[in-house]
C-alpha positions as CSV (number, residue, x, y, z in Angstrom):
1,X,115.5,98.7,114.3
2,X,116.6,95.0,112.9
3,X,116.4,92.4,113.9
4,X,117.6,91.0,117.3
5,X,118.9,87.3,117.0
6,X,121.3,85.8,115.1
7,X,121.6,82.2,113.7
8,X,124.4,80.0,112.2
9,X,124.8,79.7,108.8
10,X,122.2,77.5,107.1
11,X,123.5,73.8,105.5
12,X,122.5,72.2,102.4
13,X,120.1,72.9,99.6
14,X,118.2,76.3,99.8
15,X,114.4,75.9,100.7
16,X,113.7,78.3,98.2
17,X,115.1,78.8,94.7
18,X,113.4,81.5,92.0
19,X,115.5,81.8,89.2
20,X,114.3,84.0,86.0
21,X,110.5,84.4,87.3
22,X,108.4,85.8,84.9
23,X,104.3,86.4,85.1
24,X,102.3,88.4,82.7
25,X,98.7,89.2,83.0
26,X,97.8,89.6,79.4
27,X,100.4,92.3,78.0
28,X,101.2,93.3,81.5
29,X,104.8,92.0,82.9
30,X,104.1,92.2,86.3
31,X,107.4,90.2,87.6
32,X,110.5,90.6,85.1
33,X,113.1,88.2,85.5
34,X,113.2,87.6,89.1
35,X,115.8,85.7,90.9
36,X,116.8,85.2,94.5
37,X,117.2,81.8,96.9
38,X,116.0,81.6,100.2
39,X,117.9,79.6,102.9
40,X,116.9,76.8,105.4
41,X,115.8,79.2,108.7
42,X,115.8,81.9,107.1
43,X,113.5,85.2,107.0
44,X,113.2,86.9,103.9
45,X,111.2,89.9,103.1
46,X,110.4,91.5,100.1
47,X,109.3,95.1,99.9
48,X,108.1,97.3,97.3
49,X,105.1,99.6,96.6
50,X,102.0,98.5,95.6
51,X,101.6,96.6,92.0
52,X,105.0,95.7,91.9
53,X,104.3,91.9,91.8
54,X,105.3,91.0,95.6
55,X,102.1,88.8,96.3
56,X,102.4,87.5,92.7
57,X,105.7,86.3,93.8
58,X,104.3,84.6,96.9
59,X,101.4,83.0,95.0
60,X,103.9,81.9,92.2
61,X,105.7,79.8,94.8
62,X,103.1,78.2,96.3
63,X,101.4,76.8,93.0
64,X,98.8,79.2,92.9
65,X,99.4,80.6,90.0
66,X,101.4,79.7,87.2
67,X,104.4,81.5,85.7
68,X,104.7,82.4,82.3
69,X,108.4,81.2,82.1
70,X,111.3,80.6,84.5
71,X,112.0,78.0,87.5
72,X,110.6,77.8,91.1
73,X,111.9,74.9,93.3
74,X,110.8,74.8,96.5
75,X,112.4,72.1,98.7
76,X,113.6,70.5,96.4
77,X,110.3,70.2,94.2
78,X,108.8,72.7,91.6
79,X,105.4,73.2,91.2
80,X,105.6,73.7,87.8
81,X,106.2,70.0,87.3
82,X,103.3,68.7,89.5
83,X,99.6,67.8,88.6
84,X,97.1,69.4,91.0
85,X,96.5,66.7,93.0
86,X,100.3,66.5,93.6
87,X,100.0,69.9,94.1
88,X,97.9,69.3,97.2
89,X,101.0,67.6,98.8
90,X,103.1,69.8,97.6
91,X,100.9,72.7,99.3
92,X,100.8,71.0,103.1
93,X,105.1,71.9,103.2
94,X,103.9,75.3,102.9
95,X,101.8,77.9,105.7
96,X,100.2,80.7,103.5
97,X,99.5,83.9,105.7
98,X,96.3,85.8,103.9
99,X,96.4,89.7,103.6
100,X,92.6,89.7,105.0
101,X,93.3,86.8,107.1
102,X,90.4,84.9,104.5
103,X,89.0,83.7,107.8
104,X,85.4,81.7,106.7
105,X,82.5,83.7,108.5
106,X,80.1,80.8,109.2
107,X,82.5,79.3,110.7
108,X,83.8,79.3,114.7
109,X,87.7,79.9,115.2
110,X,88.0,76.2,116.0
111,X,86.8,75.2,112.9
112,X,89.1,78.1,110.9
113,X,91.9,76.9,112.3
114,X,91.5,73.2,112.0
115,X,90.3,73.3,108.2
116,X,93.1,71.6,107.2
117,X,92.9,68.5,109.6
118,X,89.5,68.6,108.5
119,X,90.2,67.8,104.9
120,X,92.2,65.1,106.0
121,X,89.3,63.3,107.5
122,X,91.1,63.0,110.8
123,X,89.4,62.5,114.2
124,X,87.7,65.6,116.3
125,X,89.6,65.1,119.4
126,X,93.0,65.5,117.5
127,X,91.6,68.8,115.8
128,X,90.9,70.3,118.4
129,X,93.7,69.4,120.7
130,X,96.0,70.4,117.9
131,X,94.1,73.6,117.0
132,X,93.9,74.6,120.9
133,X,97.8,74.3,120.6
134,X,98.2,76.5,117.6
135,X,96.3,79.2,119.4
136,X,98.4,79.4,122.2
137,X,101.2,79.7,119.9
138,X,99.6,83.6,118.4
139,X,97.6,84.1,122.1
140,X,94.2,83.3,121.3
141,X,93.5,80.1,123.7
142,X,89.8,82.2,124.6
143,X,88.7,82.5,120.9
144,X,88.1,78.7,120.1
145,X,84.5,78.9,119.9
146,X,84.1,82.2,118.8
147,X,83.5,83.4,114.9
148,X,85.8,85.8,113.0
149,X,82.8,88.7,113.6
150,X,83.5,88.7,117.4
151,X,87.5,89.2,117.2
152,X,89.4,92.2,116.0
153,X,91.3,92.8,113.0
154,X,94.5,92.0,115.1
155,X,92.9,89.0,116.6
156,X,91.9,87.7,113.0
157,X,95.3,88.1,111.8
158,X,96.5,86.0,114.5
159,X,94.0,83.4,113.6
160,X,94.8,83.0,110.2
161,X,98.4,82.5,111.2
162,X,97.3,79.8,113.3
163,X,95.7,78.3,110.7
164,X,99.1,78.7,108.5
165,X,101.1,77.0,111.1
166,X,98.5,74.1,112.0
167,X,101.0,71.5,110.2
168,X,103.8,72.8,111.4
169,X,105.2,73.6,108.0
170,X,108.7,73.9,107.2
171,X,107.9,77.2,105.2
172,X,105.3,79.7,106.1
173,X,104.5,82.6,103.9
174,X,103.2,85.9,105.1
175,X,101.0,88.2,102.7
176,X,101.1,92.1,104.7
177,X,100.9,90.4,107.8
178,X,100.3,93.4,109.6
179,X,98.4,95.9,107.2
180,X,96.3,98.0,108.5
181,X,97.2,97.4,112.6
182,X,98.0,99.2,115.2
183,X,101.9,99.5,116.3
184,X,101.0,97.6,119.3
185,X,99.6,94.4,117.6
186,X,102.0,95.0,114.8
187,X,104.6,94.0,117.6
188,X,103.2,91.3,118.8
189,X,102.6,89.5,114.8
190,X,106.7,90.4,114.7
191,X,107.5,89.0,117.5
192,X,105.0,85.8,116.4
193,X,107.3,85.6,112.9
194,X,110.7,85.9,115.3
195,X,109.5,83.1,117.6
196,X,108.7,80.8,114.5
197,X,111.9,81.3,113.0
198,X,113.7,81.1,116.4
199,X,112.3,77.8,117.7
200,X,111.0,76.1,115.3
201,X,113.4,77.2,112.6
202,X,111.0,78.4,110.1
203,X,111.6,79.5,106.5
204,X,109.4,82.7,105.8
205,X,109.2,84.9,103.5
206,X,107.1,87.9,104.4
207,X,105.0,90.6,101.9
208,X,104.9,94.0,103.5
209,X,105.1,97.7,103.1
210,X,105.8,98.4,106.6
211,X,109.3,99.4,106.7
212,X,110.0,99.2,111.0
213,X,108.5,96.0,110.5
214,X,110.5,94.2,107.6
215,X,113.6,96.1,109.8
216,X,112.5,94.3,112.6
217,X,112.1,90.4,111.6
218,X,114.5,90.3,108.3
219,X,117.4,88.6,107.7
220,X,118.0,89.6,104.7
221,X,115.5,92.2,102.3
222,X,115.3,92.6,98.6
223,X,113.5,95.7,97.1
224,X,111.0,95.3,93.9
225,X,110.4,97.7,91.4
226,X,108.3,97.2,88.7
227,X,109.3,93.5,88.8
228,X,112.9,93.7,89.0
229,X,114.8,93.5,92.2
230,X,116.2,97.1,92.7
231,X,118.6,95.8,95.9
232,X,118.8,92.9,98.7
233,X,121.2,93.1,101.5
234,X,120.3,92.9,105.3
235,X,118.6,95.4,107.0
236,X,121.7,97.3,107.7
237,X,122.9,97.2,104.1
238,X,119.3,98.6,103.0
239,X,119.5,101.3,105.5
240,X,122.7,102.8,104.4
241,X,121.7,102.1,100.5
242,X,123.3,105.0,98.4
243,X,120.6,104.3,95.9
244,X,118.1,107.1,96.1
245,X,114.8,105.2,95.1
246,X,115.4,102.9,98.5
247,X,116.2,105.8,100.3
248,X,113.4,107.4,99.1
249,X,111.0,104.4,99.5
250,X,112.2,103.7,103.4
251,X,112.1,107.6,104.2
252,X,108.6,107.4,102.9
253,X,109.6,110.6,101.0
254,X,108.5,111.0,97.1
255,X,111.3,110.9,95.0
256,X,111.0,115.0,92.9
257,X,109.9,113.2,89.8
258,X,107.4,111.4,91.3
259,X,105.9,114.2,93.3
260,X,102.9,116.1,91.8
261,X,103.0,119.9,91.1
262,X,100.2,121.3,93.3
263,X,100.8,124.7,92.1
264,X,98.1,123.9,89.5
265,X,95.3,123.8,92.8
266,X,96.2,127.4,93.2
267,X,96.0,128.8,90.1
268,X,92.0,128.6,89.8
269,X,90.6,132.0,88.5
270,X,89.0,134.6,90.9
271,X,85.5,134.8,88.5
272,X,85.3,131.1,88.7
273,X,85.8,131.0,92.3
274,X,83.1,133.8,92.7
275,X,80.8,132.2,90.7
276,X,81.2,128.6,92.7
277,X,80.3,130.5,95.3
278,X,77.0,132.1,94.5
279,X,76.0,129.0,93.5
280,X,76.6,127.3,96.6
281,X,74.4,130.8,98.4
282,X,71.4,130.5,96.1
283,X,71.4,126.5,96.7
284,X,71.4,127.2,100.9
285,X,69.2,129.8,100.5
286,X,66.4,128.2,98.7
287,X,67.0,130.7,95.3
288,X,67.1,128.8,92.2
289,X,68.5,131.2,89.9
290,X,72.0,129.5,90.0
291,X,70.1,126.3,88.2
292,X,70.3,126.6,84.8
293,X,67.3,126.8,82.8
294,X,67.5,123.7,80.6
295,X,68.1,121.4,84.2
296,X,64.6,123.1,85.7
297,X,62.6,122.7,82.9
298,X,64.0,118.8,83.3
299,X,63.2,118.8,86.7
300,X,59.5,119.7,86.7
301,X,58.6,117.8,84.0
302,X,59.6,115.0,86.1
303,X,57.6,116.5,88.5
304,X,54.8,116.6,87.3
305,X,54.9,112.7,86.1
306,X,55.5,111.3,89.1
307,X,52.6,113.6,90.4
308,X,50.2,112.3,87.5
309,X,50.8,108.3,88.4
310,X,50.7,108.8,92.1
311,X,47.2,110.5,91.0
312,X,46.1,107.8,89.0
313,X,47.1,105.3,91.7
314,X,44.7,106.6,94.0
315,X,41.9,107.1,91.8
316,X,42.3,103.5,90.9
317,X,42.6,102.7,95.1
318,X,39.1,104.6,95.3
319,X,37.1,102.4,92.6
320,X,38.2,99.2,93.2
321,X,36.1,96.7,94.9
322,X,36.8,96.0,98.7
323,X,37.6,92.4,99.4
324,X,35.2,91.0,101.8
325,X,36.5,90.6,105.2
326,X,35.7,86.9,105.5
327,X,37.0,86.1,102.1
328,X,40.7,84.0,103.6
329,X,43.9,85.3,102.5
330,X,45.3,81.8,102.1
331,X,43.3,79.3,100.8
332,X,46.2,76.4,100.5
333,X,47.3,74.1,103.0
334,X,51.0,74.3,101.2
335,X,52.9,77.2,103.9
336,X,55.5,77.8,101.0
337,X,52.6,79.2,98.7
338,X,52.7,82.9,97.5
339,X,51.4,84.5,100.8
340,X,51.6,81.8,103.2
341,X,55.0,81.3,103.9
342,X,55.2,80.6,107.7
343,X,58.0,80.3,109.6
344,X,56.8,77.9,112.3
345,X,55.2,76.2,109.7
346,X,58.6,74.6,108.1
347,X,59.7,71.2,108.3
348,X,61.5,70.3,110.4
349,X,65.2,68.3,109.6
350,X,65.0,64.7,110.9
351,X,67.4,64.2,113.8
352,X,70.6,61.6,113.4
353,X,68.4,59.2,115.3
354,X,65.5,59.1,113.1
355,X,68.1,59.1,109.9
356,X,69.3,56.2,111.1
């Protein structure tokens, strides 16, 4: 399936511009001279299988890490070229969409969602007016005051996109936005993403392996492989790719090199089967003759130790002297002494009134 709407042809400057990308990780090139632009409005999404430097990419863009050479300009500002706290301004153009959603436990959805406008010092009524918008946006008016414990996987997701979109950035990117979900709530994060992008106008670029999905709310896809860019296109240029690693990866179907030869898990000698199996007998059956003897003789000298000091123990239990029965156990009036730590007992914290 692709995607449903249509738009008109972006104008001006693209929002996102990665030309010759490269990150290494020690000796490791993860991303190999990457280059693409993303338009104004536009939904890009980047596939690839696992390790092939997609959330590098993502993280490269939004300053969080820094690449080891090449150019990223995002609307019309690189990161490369900012100090941190720059960075921080730079940051607030840009929603970031966590894999795990990176939800804080302590704290209720309201506050989750409004961490931002937290930061920014600005008045509780406003956060939560504007955080009681944003869910209603992803469908979670009800969860304001609940914690990220209470709500689903789904549900969490949804909150974290909230919190991605509590600015109303220009640019929102999505880290597997829907790993690990059901089709149903799949759906409804893709039709989230299309709504953005459709009224609001949104420039996103979306992580995923999930191939119905990155069919569903693409514009346009480009295909990594060990940090290159194999192919981009649309969705219906991907699909009828004569190139047999995307056909492969979108069929979900190992290419014949890449498959493993399980002949090998057939091929296991009948005496070593037979013996596996009487060991497994004697072990159910109580019979230790399967054990070799070098592992028993290890076995009951342990034995016998732990017998020994469990002996000695109890002779020493025997001998000592009782402790007379009104001798106190707690002789200090300090509750956070060794064996008088009382719960009831702890101070209590001074209320704003008496602060003040």
């Amino acid at each position: 399936m692709t995607s449903s709407f249509s738009h008109a042809t972006p104008s001006g400057p693209p929002a996102i511009i990665v030309d010759k990308l490269c990150k290494r990780f020690d000796k490791h090139l993860v991303l190999d001279n990457l280059s693409f632009e993303v338009q104004r409005g536009e939904t890009l999404v980047i596939l690839g299988r696992s390790g092939t430097g997609k959330s590098v990419t993502l993280k490269s863009i939004i300053g969080l890490l820094e690449p080891s050479s090449g150019h990223i300009e995002v609307l019309g500002q690189s990161p490369q070229e900012l100090s941190e706290h720059e960075r921080l301004a730079y940051r607030k153009n840009i929603g970031y969409v966590f894999q795990y959603a990176a939800l804080f436990d302590s704290l209720s959805i309201l506050e989750n969602v409004g961490f931002p406008l937290y930061q920014d010092r600005m008045d509780d009524d406003i956060i939560e007016r504007q955080v009681r918008e944003r869910l209603s946006m992803v469908g979670l008016s009800h969860t304001l005051e609940k914690y990220p414990d209470e709500l689903s996987g789904g549900m969490r997701k949804r909150a974290g996109l909230a919190r991605a979109i509590i600015n109303l950035p220009p640019i929102v990117l999505y880290d597997e936005p829907t790993s690990g979900l059901d089709p149903l709530t799949t759906d409804v994060i893709n039709q989230i993403i299309l709504r953005l992008r459709s009224q609001l106008s949104v420039t996103s670029v979306v992580v995923t392996h999930d191939i119905a999905s990155a069919f569903t709310i693409a514009d346009r896809i480009i295909m990594l492989d060990q940090g290159r860019i194999v192919t981009s296109g649309t969705p219906a240029d991907i699909q009828h790719s004569d190139n047999p690693w995307v056909q492969s990866f979108i069929s979900g179907k190992a290419l014949e090199s890449e498959r493993i030869d399980t002949a090998r898990f057939s091929s296991i000698p009948r005496e070593q089967e037979t013996q596996t199996w009487d060991r497994i007998r004697a072990a159910t059956s109580g019979e230790h003759t399967a054990v070799p003897p070098s592992i028993r003789s290890r076995r009951q000298q342990k034995s016998s130790s732990r017998l020994a000091a469990v002996t000695t123990q109890t002779d020493q239990a025997k001998t000592e002297k009782p402790k007379p029965q009104d001798e106190p156990a707690h002789t200090s009036d300090n509750p956070f002494d060794s064996g008088g730590f009382i719960l009831s007992e702890l101070p209590k914290a001074p209320s704003e009134e008496e602060q003040d």
